[in-house]
N, CA, C and O atoms as a MOPAC input file, in Angstrom:
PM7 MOZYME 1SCF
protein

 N    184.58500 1   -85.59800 1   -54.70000 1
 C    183.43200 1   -85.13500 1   -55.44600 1
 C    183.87000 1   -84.80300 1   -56.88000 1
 O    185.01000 1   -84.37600 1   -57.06600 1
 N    183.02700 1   -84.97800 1   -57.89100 1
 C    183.03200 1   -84.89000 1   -59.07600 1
 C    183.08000 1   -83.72500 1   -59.55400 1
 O    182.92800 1   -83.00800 1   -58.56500 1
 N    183.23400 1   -82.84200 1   -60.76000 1
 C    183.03000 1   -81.67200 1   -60.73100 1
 C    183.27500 1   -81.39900 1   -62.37800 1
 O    184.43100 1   -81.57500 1   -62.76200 1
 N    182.13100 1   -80.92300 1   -63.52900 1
 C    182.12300 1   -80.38100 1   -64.65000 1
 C    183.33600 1   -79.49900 1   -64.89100 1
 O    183.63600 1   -78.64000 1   -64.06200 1
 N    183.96800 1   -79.66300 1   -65.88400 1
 C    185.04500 1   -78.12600 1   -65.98200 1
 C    184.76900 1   -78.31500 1   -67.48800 1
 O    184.45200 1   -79.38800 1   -68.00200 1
 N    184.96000 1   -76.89100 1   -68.26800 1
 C    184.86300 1   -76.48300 1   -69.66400 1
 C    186.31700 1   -76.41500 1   -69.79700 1
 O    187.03300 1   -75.97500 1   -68.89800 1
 N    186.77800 1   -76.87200 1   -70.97400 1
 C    188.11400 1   -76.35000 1   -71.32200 1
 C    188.20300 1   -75.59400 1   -72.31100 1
 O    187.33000 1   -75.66300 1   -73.17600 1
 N    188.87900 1   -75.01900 1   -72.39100 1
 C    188.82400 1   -73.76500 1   -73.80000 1
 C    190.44400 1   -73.64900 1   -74.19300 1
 O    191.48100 1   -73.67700 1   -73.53000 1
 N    190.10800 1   -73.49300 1   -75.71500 1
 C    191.45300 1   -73.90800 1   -76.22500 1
 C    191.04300 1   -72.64700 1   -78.04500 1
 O    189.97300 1   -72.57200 1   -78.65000 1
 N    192.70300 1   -71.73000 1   -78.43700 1
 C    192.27900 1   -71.39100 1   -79.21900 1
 C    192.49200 1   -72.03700 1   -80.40900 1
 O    193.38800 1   -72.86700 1   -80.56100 1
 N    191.29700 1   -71.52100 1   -81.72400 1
 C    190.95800 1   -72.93300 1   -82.75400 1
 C    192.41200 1   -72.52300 1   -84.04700 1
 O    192.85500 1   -73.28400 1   -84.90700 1
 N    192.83400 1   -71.13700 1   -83.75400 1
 C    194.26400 1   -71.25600 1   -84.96100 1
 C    194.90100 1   -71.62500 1   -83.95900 1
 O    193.89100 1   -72.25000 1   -83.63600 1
 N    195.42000 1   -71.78900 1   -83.35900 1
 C    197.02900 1   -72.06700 1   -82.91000 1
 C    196.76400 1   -73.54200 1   -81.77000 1
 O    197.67300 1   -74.23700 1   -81.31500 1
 N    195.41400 1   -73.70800 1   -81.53600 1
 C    195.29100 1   -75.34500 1   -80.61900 1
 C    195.59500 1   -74.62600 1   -79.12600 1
 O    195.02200 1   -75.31800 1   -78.28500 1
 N    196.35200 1   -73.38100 1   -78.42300 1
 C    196.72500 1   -73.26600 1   -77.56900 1
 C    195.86600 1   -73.21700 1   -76.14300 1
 O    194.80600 1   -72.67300 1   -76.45200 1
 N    195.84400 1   -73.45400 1   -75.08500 1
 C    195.21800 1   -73.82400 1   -74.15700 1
 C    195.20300 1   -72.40800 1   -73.69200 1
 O    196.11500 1   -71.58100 1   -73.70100 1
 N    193.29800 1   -72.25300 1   -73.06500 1
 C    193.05500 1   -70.73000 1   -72.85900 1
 C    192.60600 1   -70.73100 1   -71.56600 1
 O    192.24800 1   -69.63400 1   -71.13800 1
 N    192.54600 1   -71.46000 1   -70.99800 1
 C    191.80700 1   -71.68900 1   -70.09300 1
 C    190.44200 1   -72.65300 1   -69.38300 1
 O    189.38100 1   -72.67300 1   -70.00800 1
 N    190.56700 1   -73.42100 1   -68.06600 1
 C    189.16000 1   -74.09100 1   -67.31100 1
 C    188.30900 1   -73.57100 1   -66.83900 1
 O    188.60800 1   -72.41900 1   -66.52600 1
 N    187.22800 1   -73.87400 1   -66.58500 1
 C    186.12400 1   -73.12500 1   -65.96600 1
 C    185.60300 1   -74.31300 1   -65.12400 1
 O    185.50600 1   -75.45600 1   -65.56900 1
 N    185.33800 1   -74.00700 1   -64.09900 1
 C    184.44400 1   -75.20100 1   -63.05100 1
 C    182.81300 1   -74.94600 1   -63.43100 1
 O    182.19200 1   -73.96600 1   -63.01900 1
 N    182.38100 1   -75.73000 1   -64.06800 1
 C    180.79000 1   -75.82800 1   -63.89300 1
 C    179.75200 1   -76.24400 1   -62.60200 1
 O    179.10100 1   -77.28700 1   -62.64900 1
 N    179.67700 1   -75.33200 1   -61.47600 1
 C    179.01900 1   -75.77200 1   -60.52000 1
 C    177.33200 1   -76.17400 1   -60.73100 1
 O    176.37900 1   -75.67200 1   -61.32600 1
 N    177.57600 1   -77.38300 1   -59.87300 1
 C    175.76600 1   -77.37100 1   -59.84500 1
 C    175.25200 1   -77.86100 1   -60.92600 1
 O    174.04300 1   -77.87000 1   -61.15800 1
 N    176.56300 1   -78.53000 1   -62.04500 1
 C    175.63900 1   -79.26300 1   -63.52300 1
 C    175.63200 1   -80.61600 1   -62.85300 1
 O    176.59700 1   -81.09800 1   -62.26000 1
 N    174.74600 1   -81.03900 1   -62.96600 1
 C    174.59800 1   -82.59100 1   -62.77100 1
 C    175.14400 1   -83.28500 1   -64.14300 1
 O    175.24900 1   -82.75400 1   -65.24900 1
 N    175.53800 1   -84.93400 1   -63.67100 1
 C    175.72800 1   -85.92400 1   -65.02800 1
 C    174.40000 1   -86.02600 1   -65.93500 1
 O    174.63800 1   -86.03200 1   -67.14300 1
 N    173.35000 1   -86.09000 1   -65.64900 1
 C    172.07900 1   -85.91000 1   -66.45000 1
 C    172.44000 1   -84.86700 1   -67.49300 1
 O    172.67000 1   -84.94100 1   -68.70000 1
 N    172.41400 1   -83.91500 1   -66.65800 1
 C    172.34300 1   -82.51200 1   -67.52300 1
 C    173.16300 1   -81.75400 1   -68.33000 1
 O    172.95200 1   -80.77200 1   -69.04100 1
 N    174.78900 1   -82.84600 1   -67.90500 1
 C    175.77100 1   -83.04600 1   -68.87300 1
 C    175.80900 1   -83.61900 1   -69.73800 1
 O    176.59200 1   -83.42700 1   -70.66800 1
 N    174.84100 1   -84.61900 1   -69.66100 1
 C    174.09800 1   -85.56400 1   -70.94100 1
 C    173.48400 1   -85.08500 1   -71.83100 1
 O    173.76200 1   -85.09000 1   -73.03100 1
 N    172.46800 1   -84.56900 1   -71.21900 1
 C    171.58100 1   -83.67200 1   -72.08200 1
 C    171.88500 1   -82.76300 1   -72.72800 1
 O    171.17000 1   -82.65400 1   -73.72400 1
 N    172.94100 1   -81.72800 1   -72.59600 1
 C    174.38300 1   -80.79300 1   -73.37600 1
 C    174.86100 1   -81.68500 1   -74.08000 1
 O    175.17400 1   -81.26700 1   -75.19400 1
 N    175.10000 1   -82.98600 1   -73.87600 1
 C    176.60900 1   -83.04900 1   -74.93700 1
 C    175.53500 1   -84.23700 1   -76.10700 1
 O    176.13800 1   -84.74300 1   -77.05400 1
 N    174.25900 1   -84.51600 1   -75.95000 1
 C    173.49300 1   -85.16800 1   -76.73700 1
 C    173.65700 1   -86.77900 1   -76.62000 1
 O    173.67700 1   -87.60900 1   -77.52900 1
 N    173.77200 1   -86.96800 1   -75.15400 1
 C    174.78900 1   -88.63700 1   -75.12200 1
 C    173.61500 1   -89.23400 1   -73.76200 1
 O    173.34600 1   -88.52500 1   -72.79200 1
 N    173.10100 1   -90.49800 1   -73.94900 1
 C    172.17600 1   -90.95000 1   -72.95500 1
 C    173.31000 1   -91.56600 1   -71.23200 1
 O    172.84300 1   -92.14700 1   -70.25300 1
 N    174.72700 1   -91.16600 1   -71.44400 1
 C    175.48200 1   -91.71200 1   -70.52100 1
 C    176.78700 1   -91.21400 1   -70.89900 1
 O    177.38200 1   -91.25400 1   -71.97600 1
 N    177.19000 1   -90.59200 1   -69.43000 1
 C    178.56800 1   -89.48400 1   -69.37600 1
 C    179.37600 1   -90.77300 1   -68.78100 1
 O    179.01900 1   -91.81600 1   -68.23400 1
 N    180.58800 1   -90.22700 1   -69.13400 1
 C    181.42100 1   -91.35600 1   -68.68800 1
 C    182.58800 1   -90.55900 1   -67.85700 1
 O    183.20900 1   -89.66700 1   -68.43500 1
 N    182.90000 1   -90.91600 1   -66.39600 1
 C    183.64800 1   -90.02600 1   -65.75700 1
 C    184.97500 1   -90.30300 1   -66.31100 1
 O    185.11700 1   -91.33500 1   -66.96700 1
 N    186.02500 1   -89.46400 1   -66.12000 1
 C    187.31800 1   -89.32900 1   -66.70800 1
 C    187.03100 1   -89.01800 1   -68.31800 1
 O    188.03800 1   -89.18300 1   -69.00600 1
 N    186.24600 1   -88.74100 1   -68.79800 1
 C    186.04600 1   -88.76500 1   -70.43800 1
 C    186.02600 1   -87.08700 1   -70.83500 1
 O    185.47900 1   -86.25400 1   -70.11200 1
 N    186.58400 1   -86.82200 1   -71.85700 1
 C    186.11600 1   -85.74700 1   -72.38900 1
 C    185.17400 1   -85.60100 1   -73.91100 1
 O    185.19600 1   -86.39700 1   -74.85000 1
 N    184.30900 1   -84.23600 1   -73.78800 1
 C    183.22300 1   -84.34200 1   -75.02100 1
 C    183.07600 1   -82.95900 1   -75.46100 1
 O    182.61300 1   -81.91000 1   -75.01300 1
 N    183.64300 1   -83.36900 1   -76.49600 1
 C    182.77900 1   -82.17000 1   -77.87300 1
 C    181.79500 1   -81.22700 1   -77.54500 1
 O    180.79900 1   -81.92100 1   -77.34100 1
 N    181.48100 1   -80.02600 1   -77.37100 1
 C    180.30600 1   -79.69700 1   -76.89600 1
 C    179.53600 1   -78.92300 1   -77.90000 1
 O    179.85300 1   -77.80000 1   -78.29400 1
 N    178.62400 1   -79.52300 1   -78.23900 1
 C    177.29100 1   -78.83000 1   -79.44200 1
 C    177.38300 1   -77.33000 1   -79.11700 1
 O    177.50200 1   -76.97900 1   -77.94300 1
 N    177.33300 1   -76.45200 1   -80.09600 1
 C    177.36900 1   -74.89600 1   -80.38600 1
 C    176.09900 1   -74.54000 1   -79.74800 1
 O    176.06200 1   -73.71000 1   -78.84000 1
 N    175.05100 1   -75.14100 1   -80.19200 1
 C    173.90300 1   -74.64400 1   -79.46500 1
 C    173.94800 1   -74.81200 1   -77.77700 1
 O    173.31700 1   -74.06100 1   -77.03200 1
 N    174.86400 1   -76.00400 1   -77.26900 1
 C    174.47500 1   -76.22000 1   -75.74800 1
 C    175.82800 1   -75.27700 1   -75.04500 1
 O    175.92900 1   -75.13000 1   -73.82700 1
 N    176.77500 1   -74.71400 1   -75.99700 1
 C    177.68200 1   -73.68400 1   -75.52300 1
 C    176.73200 1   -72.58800 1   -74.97100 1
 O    176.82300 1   -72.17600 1   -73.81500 1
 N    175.86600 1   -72.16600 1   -75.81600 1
 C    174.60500 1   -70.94300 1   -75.87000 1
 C    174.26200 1   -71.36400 1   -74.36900 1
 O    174.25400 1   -70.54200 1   -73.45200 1
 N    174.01400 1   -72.55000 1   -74.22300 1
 C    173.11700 1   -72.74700 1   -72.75700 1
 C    173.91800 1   -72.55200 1   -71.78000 1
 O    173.63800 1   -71.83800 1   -70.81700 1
 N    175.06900 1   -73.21100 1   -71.94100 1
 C    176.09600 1   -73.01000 1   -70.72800 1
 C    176.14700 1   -71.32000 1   -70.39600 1
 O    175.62600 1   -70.78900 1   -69.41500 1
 N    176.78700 1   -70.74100 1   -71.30200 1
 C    176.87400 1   -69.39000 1   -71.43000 1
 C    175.77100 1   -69.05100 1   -70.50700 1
 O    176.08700 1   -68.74900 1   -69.35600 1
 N    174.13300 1   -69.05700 1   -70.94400 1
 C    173.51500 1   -68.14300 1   -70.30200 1
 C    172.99200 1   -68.90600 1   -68.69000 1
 O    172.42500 1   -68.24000 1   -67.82300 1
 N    173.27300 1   -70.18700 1   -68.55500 1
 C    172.88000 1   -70.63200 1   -67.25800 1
 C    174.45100 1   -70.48200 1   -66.32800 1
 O    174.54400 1   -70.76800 1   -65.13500 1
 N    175.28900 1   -70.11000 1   -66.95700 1
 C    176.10800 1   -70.03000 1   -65.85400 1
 C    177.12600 1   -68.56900 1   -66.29300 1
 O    178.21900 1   -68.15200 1   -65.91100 1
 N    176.64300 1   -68.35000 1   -66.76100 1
 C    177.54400 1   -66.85900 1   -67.03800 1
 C    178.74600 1   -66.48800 1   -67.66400 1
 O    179.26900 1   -65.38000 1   -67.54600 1
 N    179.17000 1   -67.40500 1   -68.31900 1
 C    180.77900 1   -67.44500 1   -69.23800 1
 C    180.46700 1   -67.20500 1   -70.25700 1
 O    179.50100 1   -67.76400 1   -70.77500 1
 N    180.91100 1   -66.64600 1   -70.63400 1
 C    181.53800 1   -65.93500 1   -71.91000 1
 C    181.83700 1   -66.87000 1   -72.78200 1
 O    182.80000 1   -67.51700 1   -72.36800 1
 N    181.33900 1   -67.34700 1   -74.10300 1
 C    181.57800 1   -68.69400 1   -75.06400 1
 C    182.29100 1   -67.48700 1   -76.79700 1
 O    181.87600 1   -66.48300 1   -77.37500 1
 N    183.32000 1   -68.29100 1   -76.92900 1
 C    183.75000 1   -67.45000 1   -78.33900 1
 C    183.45300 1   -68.82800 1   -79.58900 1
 O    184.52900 1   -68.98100 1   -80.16900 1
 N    182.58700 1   -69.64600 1   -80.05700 1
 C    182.50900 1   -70.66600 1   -80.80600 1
 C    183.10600 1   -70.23900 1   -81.89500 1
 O    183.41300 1   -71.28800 1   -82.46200 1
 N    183.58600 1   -69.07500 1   -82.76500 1
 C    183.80000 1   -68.83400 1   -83.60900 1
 C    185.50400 1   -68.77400 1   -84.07100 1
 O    186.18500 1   -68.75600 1   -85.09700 1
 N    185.65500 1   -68.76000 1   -82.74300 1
 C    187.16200 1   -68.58800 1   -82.43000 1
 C    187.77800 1   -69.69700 1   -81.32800 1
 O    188.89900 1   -70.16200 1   -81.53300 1
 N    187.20600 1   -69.99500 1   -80.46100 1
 C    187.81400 1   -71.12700 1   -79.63100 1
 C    186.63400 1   -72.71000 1   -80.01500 1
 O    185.59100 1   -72.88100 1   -80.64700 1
 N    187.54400 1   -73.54800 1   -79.22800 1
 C    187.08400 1   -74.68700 1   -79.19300 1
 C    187.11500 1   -75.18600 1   -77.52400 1
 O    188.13100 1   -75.01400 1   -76.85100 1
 N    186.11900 1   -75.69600 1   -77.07100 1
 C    185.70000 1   -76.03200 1   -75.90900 1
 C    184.92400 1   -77.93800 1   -75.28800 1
 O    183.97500 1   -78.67800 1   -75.54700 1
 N    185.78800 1   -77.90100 1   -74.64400 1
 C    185.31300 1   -79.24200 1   -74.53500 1
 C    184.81500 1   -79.37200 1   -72.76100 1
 O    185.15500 1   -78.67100 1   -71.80800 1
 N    183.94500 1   -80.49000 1   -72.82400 1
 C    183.81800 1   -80.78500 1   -71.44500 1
 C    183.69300 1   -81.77800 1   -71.15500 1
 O    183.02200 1   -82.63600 1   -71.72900 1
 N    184.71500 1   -81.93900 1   -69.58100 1
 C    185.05500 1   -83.37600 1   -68.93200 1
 C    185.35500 1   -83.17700 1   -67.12500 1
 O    185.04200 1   -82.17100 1   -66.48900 1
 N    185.82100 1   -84.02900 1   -66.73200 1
 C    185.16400 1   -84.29100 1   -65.06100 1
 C    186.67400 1   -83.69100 1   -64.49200 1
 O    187.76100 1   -83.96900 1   -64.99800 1
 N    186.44800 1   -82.77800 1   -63.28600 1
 C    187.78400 1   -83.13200 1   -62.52800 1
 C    187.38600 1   -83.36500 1   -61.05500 1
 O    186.24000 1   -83.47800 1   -60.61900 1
 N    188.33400 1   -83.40500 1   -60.49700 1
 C    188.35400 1   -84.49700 1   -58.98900 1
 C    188.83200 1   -83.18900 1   -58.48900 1
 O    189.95300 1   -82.72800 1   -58.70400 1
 N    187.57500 1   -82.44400 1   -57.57300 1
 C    187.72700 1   -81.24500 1   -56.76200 1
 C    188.66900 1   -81.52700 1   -55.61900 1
 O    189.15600 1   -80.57200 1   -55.01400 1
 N    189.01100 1   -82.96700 1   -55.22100 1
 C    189.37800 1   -83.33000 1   -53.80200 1
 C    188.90600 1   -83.54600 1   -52.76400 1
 O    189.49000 1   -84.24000 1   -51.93200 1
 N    187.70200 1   -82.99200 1   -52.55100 1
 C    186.61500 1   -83.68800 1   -51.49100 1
 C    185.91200 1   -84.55600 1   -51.58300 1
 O    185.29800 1   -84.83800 1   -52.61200 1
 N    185.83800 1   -85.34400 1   -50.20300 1
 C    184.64600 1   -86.68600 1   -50.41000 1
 C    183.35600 1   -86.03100 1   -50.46100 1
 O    182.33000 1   -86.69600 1   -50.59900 1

């Protein structure tokens, strides 16, 4: 099974801050966040400041845009 993860990374030093699993986003609706008519699995994407705002309040994480940089792409949970 497929599975959304956010990556977060800080924007002085590039250093890796941490993943987040996005449950329950569909590829549509990963589309519709990242402004793209077709997600491409294994790919990673840029994510619009405004659709950080959405993530944040539909799933409850904490977004620092001012200070980190965040991207989102697919990982392979391990289950069929």
């Amino acid at each position: 099974m497929v599975e959304w993860m956010l990556d977060e990374f800080d924007r002085d030093s590039g250093r890796f801050i941490g993943s987040y699993r996005i449950s329950g986003l569909s590829d549509a609706d990963a589309g519709s966040l990242l402004g793209v008519d077709e997600v491409r699995i294994g790919l990673v994407y840029d994510i619009p400041e405004t659709s950080l705002a959405e993530i944040s309040a539909r799933f409850g994480l904490m977004v620092y845009p001012e200070h980190r940089e965040y991207l989102l792409g697919t990982g392979d949970s391990g289950s069929a």
